[in-house]
Backbone as CSV, one residue per row, in Angstrom:
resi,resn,N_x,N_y,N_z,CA_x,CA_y,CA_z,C_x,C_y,C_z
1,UNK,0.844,-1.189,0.000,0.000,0.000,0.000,0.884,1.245,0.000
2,UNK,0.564,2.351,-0.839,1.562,3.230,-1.010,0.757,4.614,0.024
3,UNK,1.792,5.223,0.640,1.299,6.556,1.422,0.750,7.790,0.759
4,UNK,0.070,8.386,1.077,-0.240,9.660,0.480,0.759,10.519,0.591
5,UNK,0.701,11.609,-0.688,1.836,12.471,-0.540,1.494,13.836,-0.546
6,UNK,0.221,14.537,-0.566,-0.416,15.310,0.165,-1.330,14.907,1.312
7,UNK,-1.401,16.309,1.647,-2.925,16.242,2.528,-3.720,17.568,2.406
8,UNK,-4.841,17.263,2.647,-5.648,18.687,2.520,-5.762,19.660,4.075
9,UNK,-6.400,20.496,4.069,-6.108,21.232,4.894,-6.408,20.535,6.217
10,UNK,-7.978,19.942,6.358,-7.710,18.953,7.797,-6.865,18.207,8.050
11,UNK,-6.368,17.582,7.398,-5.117,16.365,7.300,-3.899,17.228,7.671
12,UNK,-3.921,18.389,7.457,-2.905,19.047,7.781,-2.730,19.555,9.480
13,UNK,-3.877,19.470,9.729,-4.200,20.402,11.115,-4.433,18.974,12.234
14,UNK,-4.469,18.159,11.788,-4.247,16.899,12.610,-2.873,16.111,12.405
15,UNK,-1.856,17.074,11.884,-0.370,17.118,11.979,0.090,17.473,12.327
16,UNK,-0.049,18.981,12.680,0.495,19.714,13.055,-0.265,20.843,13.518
17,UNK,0.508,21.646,14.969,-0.280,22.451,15.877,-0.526,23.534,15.368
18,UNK,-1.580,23.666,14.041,-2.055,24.818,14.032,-3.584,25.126,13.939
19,UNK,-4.118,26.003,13.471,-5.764,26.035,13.919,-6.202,26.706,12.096
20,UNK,-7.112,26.712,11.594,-7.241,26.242,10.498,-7.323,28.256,10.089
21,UNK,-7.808,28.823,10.518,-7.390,30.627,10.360,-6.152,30.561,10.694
22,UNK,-5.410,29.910,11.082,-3.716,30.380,11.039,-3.257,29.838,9.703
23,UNK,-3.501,28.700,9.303,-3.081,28.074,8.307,-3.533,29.288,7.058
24,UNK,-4.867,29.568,6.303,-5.273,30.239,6.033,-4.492,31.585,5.861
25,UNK,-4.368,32.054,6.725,-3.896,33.559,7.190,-2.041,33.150,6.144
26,UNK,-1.270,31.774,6.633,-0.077,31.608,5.839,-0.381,31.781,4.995
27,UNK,-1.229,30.840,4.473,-0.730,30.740,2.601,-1.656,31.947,2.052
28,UNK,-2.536,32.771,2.622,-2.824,33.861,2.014,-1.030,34.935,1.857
29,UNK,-0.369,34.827,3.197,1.022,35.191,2.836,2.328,34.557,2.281
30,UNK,1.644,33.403,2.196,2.592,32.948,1.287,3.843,32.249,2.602
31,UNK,3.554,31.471,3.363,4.489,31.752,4.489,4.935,30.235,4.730
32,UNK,3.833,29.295,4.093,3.844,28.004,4.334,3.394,27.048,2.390
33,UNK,4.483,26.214,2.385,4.223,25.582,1.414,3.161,25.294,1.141
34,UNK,2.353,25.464,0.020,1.300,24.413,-0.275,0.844,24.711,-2.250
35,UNK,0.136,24.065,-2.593,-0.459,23.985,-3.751,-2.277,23.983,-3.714
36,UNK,-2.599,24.401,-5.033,-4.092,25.028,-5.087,-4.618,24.395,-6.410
37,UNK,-5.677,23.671,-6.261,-5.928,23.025,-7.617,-7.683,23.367,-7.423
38,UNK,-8.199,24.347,-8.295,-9.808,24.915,-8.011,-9.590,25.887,-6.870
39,UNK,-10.296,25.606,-5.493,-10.284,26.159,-4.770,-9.364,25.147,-3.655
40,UNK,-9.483,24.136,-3.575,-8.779,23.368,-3.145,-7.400,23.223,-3.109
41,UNK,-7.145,23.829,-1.495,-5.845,23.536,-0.920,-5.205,22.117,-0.980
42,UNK,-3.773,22.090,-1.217,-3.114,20.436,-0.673,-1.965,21.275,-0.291
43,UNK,-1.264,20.350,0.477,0.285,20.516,1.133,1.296,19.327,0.772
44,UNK,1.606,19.481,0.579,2.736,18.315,0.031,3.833,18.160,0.915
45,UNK,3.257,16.322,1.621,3.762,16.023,3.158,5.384,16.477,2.991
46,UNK,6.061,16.311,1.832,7.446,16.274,2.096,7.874,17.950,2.289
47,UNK,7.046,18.813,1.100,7.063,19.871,1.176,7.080,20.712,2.650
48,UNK,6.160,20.418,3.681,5.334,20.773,4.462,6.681,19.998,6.096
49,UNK,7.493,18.708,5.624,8.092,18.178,6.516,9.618,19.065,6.444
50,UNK,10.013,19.461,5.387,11.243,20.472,5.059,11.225,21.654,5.888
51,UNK,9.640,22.174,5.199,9.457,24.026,6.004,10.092,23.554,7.376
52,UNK,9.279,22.633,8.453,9.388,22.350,9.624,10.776,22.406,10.023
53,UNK,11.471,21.813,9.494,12.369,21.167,9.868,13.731,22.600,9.362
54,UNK,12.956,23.501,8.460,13.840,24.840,8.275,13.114,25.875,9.279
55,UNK,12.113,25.585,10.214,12.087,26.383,11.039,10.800,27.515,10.529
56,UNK,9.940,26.496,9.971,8.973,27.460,9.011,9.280,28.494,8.466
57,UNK,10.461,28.470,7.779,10.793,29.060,6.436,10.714,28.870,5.381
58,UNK,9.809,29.709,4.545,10.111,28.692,3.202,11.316,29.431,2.201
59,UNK,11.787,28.317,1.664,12.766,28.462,1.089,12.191,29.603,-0.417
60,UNK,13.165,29.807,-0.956,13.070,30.663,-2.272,13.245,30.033,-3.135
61,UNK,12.123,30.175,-4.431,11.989,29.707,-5.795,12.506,30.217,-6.366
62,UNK,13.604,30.002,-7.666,13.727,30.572,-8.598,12.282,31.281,-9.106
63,UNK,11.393,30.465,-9.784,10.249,30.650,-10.143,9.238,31.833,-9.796
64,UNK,9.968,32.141,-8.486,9.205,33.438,-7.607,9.710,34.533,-8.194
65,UNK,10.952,34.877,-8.960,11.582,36.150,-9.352,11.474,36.279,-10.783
66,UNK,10.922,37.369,-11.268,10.637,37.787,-12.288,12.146,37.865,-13.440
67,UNK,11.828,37.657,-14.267,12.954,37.323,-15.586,13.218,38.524,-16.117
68,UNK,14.396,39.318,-15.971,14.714,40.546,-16.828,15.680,40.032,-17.806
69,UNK,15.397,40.709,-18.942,16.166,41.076,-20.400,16.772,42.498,-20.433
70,UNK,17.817,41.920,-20.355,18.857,43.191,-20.454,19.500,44.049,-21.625
């Protein structure tokens, strides 16, 4: 049997100590990993086990910085 590799936002909050307006309140800032498919939140366990473990930081995307032509 293979594990899941997200979870949705309850699955998330029965992981970890937060309350579901805090969670919310992150990823409206962008503060905590996750992905959005419709309206529907997921977190991606490995994604979500890194932040932790950097101290709920999330790391920086290339992808996040805009591309200049010089």
């Amino acid at each position: 049997m293979t594990e899941d590799k997200f979870w949705d936002i309850n699955s998330l909050m029965e992981n970890i100590p937060l309350k579901k307006s805090t969670i919310y309140s992150m990823v409206s800032r962008k503060k905590i990993p996750y992905k959005k498919i419709g309206k529907k939140l997921i977190f991606n366990k490995k994604d979500i086990n890194n932040w932790i473990n950097n101290g709920g930081k999330t790391e920086t995307i290339e992808e996040d910085f805009p591309i200049l032509n010089i």
